[in-house]
One Martini backbone bead per residue (centre of mass of N, CA, C, O) as a GRO file, in nm:
protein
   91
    1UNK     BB    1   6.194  12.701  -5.048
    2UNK     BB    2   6.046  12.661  -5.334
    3UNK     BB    3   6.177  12.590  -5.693
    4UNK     BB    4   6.161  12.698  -6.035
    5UNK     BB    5   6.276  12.574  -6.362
    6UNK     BB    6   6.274  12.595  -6.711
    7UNK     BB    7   6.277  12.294  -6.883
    8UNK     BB    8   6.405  12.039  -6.945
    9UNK     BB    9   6.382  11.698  -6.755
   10UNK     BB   10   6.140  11.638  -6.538
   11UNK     BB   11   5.995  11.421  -6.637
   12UNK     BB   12   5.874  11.069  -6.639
   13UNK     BB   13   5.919  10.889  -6.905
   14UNK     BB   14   5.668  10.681  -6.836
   15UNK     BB   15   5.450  10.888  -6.844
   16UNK     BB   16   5.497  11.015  -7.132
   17UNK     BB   17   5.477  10.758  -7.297
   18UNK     BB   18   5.200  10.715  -7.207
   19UNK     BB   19   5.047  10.931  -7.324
   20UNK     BB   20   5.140  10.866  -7.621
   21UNK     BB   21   5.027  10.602  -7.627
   22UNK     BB   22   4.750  10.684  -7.580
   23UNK     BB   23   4.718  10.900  -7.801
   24UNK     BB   24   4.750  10.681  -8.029
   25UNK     BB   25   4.527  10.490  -7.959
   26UNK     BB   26   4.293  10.658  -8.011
   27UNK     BB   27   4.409  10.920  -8.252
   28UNK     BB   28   4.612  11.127  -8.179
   29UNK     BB   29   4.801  11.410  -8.162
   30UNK     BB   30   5.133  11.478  -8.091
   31UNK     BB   31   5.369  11.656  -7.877
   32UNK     BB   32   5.635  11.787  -7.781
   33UNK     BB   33   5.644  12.088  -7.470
   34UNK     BB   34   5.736  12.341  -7.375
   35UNK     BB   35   5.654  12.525  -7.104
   36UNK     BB   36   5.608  12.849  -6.904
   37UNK     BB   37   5.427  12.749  -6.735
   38UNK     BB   38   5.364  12.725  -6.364
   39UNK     BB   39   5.295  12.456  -6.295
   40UNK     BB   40   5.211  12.203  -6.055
   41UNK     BB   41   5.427  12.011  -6.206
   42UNK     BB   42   5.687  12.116  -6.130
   43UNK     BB   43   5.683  12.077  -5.854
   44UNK     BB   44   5.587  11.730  -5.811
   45UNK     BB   45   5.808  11.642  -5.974
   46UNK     BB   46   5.991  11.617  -5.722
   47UNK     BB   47   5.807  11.409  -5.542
   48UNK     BB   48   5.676  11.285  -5.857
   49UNK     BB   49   5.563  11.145  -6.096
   50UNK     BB   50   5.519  11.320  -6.382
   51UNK     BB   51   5.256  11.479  -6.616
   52UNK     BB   52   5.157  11.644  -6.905
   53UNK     BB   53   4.834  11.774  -7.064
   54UNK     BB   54   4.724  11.887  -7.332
   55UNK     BB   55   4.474  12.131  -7.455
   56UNK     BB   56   4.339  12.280  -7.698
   57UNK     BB   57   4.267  12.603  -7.786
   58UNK     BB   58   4.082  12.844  -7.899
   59UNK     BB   59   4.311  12.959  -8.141
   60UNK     BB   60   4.559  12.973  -7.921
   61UNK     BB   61   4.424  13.046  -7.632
   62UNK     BB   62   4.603  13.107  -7.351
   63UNK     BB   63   4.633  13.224  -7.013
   64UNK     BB   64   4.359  13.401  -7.091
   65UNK     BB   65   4.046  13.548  -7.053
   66UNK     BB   66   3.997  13.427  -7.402
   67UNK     BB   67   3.973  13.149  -7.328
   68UNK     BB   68   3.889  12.812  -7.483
   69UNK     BB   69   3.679  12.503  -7.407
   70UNK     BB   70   3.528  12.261  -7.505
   71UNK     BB   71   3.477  11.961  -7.466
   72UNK     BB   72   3.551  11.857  -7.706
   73UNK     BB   73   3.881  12.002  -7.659
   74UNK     BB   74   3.891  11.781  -7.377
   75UNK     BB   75   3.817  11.477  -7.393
   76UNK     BB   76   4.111  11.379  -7.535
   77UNK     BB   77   4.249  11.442  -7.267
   78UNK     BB   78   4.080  11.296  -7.069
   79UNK     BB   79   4.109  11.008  -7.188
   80UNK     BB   80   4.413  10.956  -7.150
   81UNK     BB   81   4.425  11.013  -6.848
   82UNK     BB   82   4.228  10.748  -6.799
   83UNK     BB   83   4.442  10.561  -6.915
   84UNK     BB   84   4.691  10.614  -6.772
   85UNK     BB   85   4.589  10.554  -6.478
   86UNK     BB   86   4.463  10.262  -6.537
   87UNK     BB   87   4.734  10.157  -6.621
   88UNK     BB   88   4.883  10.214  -6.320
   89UNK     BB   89   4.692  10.024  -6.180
   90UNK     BB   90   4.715   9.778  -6.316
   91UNK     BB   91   5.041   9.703  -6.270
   0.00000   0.00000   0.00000
């Protein structure tokens, strides 16, 4: 059975890395941020390089019946994704 434990440095450094510099070449806020859910990229994380990209949700409600996110809100998570993504096929 895999397990997961919450904390650490469990993510790639490389693949952090590079969300970082595409959310900044972009002109995007970064923040580095411990998720406490129990996310797929948990797993993931030990048999690939992994790495997690956080989208905000309206009001800051996240997790629950009432979170909210309109395109707006993803559009800038989605465009980081599709940069780190092509810039690791093309390396």
């Amino acid at each position: 059975m895999d397990t997961w434990t919450w904390g650490g440095r469990i993510f790639a450094d490389e693949l952090v890395e590079a969300v970082r510099a595409a959310s900044l070449r972009r002109g995007y806020r970064t923040a580095d941020i411990l998720s406490q859910a129990g996310h797929d990229a948990y797993m993931i994380a030990g048999h690939a390089p992994t790495a997690m990209i956080f989208a905000p949700c309206q009001g800051g409600v996240t997790h629950n019946n009432l979170e909210l996110c309109t395109r707006d809100d993803l559009e800038p998570g989605l465009n980081v994704l599709m940069d780190v993504v092509v810039g690791r096929a093309n390396r």
